[in-house]
C-alpha positions in Angstrom: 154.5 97.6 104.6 153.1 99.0 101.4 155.4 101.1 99.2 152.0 103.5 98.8 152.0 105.9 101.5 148.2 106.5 101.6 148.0 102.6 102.0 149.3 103.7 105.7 147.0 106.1 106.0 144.1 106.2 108.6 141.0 107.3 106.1 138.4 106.3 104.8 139.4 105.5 101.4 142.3 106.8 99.7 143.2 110.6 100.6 143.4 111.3 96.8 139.7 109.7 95.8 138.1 112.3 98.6 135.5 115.1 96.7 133.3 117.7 98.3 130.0 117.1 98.1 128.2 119.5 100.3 128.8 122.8 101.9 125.8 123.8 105.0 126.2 126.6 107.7 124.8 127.7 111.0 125.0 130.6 112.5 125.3 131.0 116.2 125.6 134.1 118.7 127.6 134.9 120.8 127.9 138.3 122.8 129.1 140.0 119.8 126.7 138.9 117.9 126.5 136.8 114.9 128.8 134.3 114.0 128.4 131.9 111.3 129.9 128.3 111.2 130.2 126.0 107.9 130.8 122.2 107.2 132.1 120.9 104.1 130.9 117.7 103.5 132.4 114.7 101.3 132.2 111.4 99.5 133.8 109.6 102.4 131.8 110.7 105.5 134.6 112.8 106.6 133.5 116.5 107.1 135.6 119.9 107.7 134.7 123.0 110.1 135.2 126.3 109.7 133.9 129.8 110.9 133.3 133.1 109.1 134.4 136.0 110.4 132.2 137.5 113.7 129.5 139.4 112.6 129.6 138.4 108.4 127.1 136.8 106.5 127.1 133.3 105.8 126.4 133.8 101.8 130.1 134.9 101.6 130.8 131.1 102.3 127.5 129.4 100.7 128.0 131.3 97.4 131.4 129.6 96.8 129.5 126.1 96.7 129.5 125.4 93.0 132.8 126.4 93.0 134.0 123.8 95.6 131.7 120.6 94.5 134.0 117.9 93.1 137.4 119.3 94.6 139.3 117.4 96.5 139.6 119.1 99.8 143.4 118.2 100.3 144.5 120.6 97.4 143.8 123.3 99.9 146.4 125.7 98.5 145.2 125.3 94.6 141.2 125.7 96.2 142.2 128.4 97.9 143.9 130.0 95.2 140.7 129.6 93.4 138.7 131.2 95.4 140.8 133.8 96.8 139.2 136.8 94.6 135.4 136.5 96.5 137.4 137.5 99.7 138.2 141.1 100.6 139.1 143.1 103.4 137.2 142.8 107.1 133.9 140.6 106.5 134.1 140.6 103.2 136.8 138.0 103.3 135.1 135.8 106.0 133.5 133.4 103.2 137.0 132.5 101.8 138.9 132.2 105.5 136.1 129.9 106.6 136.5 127.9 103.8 140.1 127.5 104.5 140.1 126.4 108.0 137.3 123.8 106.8 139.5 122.5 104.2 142.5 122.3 107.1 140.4 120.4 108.8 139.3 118.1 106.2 143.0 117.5 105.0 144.4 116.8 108.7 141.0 113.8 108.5 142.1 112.1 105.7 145.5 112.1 106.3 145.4 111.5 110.1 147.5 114.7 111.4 146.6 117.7 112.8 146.4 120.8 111.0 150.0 122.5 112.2 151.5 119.8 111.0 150.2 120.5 107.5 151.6 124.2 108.2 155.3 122.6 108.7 155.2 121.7 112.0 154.7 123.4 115.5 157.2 126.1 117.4 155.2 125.6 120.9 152.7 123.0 122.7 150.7 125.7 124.2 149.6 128.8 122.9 149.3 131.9 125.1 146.0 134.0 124.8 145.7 138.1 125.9 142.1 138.4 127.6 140.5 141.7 125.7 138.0 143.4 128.3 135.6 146.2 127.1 135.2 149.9 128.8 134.7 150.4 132.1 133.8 153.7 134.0 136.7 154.3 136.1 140.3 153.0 135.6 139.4 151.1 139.3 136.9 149.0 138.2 139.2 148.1 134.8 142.2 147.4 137.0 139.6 145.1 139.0 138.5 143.6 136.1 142.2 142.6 134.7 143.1 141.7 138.1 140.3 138.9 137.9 141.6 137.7 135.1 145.8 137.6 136.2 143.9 135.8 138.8 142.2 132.9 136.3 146.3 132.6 134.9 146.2 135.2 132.2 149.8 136.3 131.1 148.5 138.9 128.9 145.9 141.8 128.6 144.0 144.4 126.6 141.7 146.9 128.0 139.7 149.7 125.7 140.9 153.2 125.9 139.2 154.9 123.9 137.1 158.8 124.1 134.0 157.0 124.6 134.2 157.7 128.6 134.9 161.3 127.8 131.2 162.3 125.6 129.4 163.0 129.2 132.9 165.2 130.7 132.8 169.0 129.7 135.7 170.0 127.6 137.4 166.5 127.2 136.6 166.6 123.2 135.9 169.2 120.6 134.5 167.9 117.1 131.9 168.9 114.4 128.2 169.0 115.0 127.2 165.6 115.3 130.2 163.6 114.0 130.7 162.4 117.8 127.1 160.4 116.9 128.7 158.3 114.1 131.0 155.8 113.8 130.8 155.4 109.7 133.5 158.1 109.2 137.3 157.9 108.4 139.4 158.9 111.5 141.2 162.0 109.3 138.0 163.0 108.4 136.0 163.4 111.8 138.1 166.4 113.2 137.4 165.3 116.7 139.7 166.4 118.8 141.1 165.2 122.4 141.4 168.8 124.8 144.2 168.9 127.7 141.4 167.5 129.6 140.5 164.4 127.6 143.9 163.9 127.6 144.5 163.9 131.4 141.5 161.8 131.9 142.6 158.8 129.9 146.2 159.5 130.9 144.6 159.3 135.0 142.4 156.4 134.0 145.3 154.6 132.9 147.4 155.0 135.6 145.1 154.1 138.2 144.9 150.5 136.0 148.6 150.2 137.0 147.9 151.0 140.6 145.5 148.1 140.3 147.2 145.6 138.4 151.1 146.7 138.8 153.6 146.6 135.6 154.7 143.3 135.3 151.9 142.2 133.1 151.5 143.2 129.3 148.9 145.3 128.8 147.7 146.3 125.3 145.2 149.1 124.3 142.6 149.4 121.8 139.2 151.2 120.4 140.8 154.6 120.8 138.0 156.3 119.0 138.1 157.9 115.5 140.6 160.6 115.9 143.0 162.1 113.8 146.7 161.2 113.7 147.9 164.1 115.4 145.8 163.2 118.6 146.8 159.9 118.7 150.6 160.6 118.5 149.8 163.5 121.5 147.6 160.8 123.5 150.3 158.1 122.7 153.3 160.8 124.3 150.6 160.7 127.2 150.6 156.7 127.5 154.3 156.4 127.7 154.7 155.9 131.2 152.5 152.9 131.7 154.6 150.4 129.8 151.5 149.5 127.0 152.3 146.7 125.0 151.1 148.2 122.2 148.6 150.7 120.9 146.0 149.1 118.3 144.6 150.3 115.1 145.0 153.8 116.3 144.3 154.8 112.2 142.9 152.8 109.5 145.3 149.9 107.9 145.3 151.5 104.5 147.3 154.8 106.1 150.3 153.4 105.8 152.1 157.0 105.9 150.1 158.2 109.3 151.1 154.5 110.6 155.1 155.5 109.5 154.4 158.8 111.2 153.3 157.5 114.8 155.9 154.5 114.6 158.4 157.1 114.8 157.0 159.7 117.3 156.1 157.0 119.8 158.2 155.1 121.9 155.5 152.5 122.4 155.0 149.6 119.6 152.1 149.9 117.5 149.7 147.8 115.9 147.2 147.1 113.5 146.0 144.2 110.9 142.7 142.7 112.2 141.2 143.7 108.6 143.5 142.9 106.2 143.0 140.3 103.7 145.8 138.3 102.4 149.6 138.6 103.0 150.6 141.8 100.6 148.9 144.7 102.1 150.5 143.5 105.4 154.0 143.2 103.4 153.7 147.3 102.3 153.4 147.9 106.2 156.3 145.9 106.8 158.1 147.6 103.8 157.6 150.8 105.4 158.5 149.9 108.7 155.2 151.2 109.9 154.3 148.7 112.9 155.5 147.0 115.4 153.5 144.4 115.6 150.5 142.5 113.1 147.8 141.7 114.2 145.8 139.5 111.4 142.9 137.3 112.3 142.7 134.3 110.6 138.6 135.0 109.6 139.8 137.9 107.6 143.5 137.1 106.5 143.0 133.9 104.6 142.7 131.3 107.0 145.5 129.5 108.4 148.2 129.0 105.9 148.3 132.4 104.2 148.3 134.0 107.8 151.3 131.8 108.7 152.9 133.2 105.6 152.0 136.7 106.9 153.9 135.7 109.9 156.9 134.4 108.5 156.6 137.8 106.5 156.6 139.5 109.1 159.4 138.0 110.9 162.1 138.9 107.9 161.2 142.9 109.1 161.2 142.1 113.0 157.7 142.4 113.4 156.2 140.1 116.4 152.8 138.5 115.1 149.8 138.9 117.5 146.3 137.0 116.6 143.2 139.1 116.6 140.2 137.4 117.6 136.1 137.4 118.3 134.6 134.0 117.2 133.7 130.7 118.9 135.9 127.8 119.3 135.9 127.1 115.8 138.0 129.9 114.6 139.9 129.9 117.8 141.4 126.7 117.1 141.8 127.1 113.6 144.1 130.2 115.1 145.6 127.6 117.8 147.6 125.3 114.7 148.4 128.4 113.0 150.0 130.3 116.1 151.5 126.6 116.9 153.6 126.8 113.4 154.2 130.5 113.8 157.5 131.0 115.0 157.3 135.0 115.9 153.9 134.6 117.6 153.3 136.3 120.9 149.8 135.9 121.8 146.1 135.1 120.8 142.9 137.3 121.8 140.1 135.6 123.9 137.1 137.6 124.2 134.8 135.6 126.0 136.4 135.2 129.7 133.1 136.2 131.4 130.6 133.8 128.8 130.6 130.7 130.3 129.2 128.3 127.7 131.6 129.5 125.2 133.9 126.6 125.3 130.9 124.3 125.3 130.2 124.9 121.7 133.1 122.4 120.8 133.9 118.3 122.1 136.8 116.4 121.5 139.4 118.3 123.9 140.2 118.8 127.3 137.6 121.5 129.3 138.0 124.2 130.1 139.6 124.9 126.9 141.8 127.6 128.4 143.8 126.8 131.2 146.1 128.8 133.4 145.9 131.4 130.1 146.8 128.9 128.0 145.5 126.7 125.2 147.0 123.1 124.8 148.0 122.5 120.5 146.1 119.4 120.0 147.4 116.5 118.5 144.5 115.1 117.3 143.2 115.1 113.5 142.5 118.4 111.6 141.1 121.3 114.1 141.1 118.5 116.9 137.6 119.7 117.7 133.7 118.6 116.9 130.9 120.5 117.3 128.2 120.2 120.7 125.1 119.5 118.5 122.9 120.5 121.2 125.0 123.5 122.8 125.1 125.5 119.5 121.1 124.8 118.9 120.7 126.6 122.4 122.7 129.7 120.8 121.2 129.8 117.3 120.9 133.3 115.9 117.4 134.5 114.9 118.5 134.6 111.6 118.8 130.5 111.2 115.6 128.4 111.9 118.1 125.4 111.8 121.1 123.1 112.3 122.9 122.8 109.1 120.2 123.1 106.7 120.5 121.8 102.5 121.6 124.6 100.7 120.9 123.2 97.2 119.9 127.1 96.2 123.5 128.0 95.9 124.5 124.3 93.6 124.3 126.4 90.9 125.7 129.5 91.1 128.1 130.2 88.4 130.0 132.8 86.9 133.2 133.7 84.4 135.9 133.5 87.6 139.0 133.7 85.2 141.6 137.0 86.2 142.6 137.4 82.7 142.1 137.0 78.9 
């Protein structure tokens, strides 16, 4: 046996001789909407996948080409450390987490392992996903709705309840002129107000879900609407008796104070984190013992390694880590190795129980993807997962013309990157 590990390697060439030499994108859609997918290309034939963040651009990814040309894709930590600063919060950071994931997968290639194992290992062979379901009119026809889905082997659940229902009910809401017509505006700043009555109707809409449905599942809330604080404490006192598993990005992220605030009124958890880029604004929430769960998703946090560092974070405050997710496959499974190394992970979001080509977009694992609620780890190289050439060319966003077009507009692109003087 050779005393060189890489000799042992499965690759193409040596591990350490591997450069990028391309970086293409398509962009597919979904029923959210747009959702771009990248491949990072190298000298070996070996390529990586990733995905930018649901409903981003794809230039956040293409514009760090020059900047990625000539690295070698293993050094994913000192890559990503170079390209950290083009990220930000929500889309904004979609580029950067993309790039990640692709590098994860690249990495995992050349060195024959799959991408948990190059985030120290896994906690779990099968990672549990919550099934998110948008509004419906009546609390019936949402407890109908979840029961289909406990029914398909979903453990876990989300439903939106939110003041949207309540615009066409006289005297559920009081606001402003017109600030009920816009969703641009900061939740302190709308003063839209929930009345006894808008209270009473989610608190009735809610309850007849747990007719439906029972209490032994987990069921989480979200897209409340953009009220104040004060209104989300009083409809949070109001939620109390149907055993939520938590209330979700009730305020902004950046409030940390109004986050303290409802942590302590409420006697059920609360969560937020689907936005934030990067492990230290999550660590001032867990500083400030302002949440009870995270919530980061790995298209907006920094891929897979810095949102397993976010976990482990959040594990030294006793904060559970929940994944927030809207993408295809791509990005799931990128979230799959990362919840597998996670040791305080609860659950992954699946929004796409009712499209039906969604897991088609990927080959290379078991179908259906999800089974019984569940999504195997894989054990295969990298993500585990290729791409279904023809599938994604039958759900191309207008935007793209084509499949993985040249990109040799962004070869280029430079700029004085350097932090300091």
């Amino acid at each position: 046996m050779s005393a060189i590990p890489e000799d042992n390697v499965r690759a193409h060439s040596r591990p350490s001789d591997l450069r990028i030499t391309d970086i293409r994108a398509v962009t597919t859609r979904i029923p959210i909407g747009r959702c771009p997918l990248i491949r990072i290309d190298t000298n070996q034939g070996i390529y990586g996948l990733g995905e930018v963040r649901d409903g981003a651009s794809k230039t956040y990814a293409l514009m760090l080409k020059s900047r990625l040309i000539g690295e070698n894709p293993c050094n994913v930590d000192k890559i990503f450390r170079k390209i950290k600063q083009f990220g930000g919060h929500a889309r904004q950071g979609g580029g950067v987490c993309a790039v990640e994931m692709a590098l994860m997968d690249l990495a995992g290639k050349a060195y024959g392992v799959p991408a948990y194992q190059l985030a120290g290992g896994k906690f779990r062979d099968r990672i549990r996903l919550y099934c998110d379901t948008p509004n419906e009119p009546t609390g019936e026809a949402m407890g109908a709705m979840l029961k289909g889905r406990m029914e398909r082997g979903f453990t876990m659940l989300k439903m939106d309840v939110g003041i949207e229902p309540l615009l066409d009910i006289p005297g559920a809401l009081s606001s402003p002129a017109g600030m009920l017509d816009t969703r641009s505006v900061m939740h302190p700043f709308t003063h839209i107000r929930l009345t006894e009555i808008g209270i009473d109707w989610l608190s009735d809409y809610v309850a007849a879900v747990r007719d439906v449905v029972g209490y032994d599942i987990p069921i989480a809330a979200d897209h409340f609407g953009h009220i104040g604080v004060e209104d989300c404490i009083r409809l949070g006192d109001a939620m109390e008796p149907f055993n939520l598993a938590w209330l979700e990005d009730m305020v902004p992220w950046q409030l940390t104070e109004q986050w303290v605030l409802m942590r302590k009124a409420l006697r059920t958890p609360v969560c937020t984190g689907e936005d934030i880029y990067l492990k230290e604004d999550f660590l001032k929430l867990f500083q400030a013992g302002a949440i009870s769960v995270c919530h980061p998703d790995i298209a907006t946090s920094g891929g897979i390694l810095e949102t397993k560092k976010i976990g482990d974070l959040a594990q030294e405050y006793g904060v559970s880590m929940a994944l927030h997710m809207a993408g295809t496959p791509v990005s799931t499974m990128a979230a799959v190795h990362c919840a597998a190394a996670t040791e305080n992970f609860i659950a992954l979001e699946h929004h796409f129980a009712d499209t039906p080509y969604w897991d088609n977009l990927i080959t290379g694992i078991p179908k259906p993807l999800i089974q019984n609620g569940y999504i195997a780890v894989p054990e295969t190289p990298g993500l585990g997962i290729e791409l279904n050439e023809e599938e994604i060319k039958q759900h191309l966003h207008p935007d793209d013309t084509g499949y993985f077009e040249p990109t040799t507009e962004w070869d280029n692109e430079k700029s004085w990157d350097r932090l300091w003087s």
